[in-house]
Backbone as CSV, one residue per row, in Angstrom:
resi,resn,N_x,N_y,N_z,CA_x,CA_y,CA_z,C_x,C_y,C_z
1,UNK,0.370,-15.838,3.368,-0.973,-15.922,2.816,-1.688,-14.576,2.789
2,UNK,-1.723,-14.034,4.042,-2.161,-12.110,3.848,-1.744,-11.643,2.268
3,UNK,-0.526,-11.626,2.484,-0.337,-10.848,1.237,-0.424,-11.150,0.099
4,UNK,-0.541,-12.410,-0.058,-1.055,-13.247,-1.635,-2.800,-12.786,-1.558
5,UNK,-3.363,-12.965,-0.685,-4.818,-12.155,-0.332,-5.266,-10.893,-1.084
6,UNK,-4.081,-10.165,-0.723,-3.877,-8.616,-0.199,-3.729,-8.316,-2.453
7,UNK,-2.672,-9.446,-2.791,-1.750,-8.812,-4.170,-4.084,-9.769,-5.129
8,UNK,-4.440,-10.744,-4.508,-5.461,-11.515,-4.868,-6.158,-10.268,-5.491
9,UNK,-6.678,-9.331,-4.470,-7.938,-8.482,-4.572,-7.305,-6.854,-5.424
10,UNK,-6.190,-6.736,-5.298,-5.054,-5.932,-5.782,-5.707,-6.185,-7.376
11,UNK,-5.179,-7.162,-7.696,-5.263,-7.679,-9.449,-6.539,-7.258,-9.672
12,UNK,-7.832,-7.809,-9.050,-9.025,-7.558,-9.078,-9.648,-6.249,-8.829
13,UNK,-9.040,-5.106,-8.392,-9.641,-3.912,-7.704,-9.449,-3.170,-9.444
14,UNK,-10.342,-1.918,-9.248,-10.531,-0.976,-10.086,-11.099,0.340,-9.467
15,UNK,-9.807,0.276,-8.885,-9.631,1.582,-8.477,-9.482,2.557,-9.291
16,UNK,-10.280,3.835,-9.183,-10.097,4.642,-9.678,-10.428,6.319,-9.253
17,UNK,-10.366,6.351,-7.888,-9.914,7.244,-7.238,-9.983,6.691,-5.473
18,UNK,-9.584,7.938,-4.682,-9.460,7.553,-3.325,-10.338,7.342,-2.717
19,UNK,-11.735,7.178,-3.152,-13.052,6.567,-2.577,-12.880,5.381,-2.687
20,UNK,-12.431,4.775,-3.898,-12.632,3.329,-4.235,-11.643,2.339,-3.114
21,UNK,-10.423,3.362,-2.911,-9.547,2.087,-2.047,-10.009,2.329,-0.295
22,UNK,-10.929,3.270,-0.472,-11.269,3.232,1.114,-12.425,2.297,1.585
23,UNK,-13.211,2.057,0.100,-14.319,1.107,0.504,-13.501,-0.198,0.428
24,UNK,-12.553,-0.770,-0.241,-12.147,-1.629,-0.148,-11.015,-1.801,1.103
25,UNK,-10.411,-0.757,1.949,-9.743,-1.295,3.162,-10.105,0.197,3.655
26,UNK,-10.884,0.186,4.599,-11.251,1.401,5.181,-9.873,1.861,6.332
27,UNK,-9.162,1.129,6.748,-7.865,1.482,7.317,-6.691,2.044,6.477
28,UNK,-7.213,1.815,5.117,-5.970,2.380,3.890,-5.695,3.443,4.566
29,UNK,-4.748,4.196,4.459,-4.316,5.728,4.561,-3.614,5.894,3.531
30,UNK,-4.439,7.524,2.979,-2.988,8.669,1.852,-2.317,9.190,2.495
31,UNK,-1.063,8.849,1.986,0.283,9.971,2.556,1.097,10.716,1.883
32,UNK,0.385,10.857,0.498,0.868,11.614,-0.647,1.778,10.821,-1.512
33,UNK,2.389,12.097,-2.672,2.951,11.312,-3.452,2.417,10.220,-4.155
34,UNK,1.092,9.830,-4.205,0.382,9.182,-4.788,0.186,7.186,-3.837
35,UNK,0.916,7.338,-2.867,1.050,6.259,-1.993,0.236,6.428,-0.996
36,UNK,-0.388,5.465,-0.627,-1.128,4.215,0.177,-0.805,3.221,1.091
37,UNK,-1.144,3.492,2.627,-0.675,2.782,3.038,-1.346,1.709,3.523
38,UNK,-1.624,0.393,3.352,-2.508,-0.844,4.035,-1.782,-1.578,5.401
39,UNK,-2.904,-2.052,5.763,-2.490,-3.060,7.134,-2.925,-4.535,6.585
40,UNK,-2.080,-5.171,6.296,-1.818,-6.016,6.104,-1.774,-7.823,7.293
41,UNK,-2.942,-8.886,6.857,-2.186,-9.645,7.834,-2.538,-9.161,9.470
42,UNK,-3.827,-8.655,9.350,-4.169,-8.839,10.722,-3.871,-7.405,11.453
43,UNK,-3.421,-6.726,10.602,-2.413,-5.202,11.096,-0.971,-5.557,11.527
44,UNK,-0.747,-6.884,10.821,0.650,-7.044,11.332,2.048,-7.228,10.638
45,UNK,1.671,-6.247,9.482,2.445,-6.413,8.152,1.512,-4.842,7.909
46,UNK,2.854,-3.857,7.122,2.445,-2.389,6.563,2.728,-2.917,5.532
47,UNK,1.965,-2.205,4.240,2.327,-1.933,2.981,2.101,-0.636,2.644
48,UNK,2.844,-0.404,1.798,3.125,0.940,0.803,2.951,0.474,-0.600
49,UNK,1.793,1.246,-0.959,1.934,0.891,-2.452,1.819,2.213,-2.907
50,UNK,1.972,2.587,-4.332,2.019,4.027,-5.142,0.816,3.192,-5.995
51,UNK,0.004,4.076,-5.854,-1.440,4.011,-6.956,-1.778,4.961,-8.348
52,UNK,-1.111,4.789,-9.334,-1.735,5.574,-10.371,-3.308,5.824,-11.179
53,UNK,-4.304,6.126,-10.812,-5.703,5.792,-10.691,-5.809,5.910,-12.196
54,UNK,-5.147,6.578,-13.291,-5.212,6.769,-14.593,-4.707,5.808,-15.335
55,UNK,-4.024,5.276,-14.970,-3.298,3.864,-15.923,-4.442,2.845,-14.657
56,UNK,-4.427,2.342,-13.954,-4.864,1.446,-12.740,-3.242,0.325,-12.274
57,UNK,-2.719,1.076,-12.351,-1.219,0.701,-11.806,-1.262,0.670,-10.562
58,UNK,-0.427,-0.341,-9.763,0.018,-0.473,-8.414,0.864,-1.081,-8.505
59,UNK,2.297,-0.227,-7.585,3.495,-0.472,-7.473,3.905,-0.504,-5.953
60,UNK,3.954,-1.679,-5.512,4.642,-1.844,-3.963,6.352,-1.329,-4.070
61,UNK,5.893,-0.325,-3.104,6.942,0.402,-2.375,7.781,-0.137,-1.162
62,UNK,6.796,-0.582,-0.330,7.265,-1.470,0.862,6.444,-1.838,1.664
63,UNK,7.151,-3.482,2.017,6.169,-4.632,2.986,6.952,-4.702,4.208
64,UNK,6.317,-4.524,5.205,7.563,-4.968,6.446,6.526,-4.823,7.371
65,UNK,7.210,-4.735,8.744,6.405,-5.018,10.104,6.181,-3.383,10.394
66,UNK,5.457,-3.120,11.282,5.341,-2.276,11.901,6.953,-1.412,12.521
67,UNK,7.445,-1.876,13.012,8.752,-1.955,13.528,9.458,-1.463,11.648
68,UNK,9.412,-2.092,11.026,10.288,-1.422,9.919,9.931,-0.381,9.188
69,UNK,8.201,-0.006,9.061,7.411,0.606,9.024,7.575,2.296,9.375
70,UNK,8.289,1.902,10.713,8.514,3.401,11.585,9.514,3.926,10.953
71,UNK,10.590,3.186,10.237,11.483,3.674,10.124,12.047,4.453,9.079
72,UNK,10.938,4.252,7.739,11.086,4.509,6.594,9.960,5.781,6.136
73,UNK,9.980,7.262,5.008,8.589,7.681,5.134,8.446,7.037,4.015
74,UNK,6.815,7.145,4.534,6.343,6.397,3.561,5.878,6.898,1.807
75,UNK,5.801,8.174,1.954,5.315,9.114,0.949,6.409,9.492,0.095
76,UNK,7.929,8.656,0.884,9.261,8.898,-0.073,9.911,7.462,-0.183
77,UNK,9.479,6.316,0.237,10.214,4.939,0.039,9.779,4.996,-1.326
78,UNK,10.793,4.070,-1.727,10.949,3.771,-3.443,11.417,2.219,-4.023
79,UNK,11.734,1.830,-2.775,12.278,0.260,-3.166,12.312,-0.643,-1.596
80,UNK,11.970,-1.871,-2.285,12.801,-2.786,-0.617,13.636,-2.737,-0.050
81,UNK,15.096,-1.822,-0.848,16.292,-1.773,-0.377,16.525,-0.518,0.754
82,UNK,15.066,-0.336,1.153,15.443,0.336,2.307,15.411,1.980,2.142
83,UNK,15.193,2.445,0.952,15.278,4.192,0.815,14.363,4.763,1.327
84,UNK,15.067,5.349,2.191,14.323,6.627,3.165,13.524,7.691,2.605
């Protein structure tokens, strides 16, 4: 349910630069590369999304726990399948 929440306000946002996604999750963090990272679910679920503020595109990079989170950077994941 978080993340149907999370993709809810996603569809709805109009973002259009890095002010806009901080008023909407003030825990967001930039980590370059044009990616975003949210806490998800209580802080108990990371997401990675890549934000293009010129088209208003958002592309999830990666959902996982904290624990899977550590393991991946985030400013270079590219898919669910795990790329480092």
């Amino acid at each position: 349910m978080p993340l149907a929440l999370w993709a809810r306000d996603c569809r709805q946002a109009t973002w259009k630069n890095h002010a806009d996604v901080k008023a909407y999750a003030r825990s967001a963090d930039y980590v370059g590369n044009e990616r975003w990272v949210f806490n998800v679910g209580g802080n108990k679920y990371r997401l990675v999304a890549a934000i293009c503020f010129k088209t208003g595109v958002v592309l999830i990079k990666f959902i996982g726990t904290h624990a899977e989170y550590d393991k991946i950077s985030a400013a270079k994941v590219e898919s669910f399948g795990g790329a480092k």
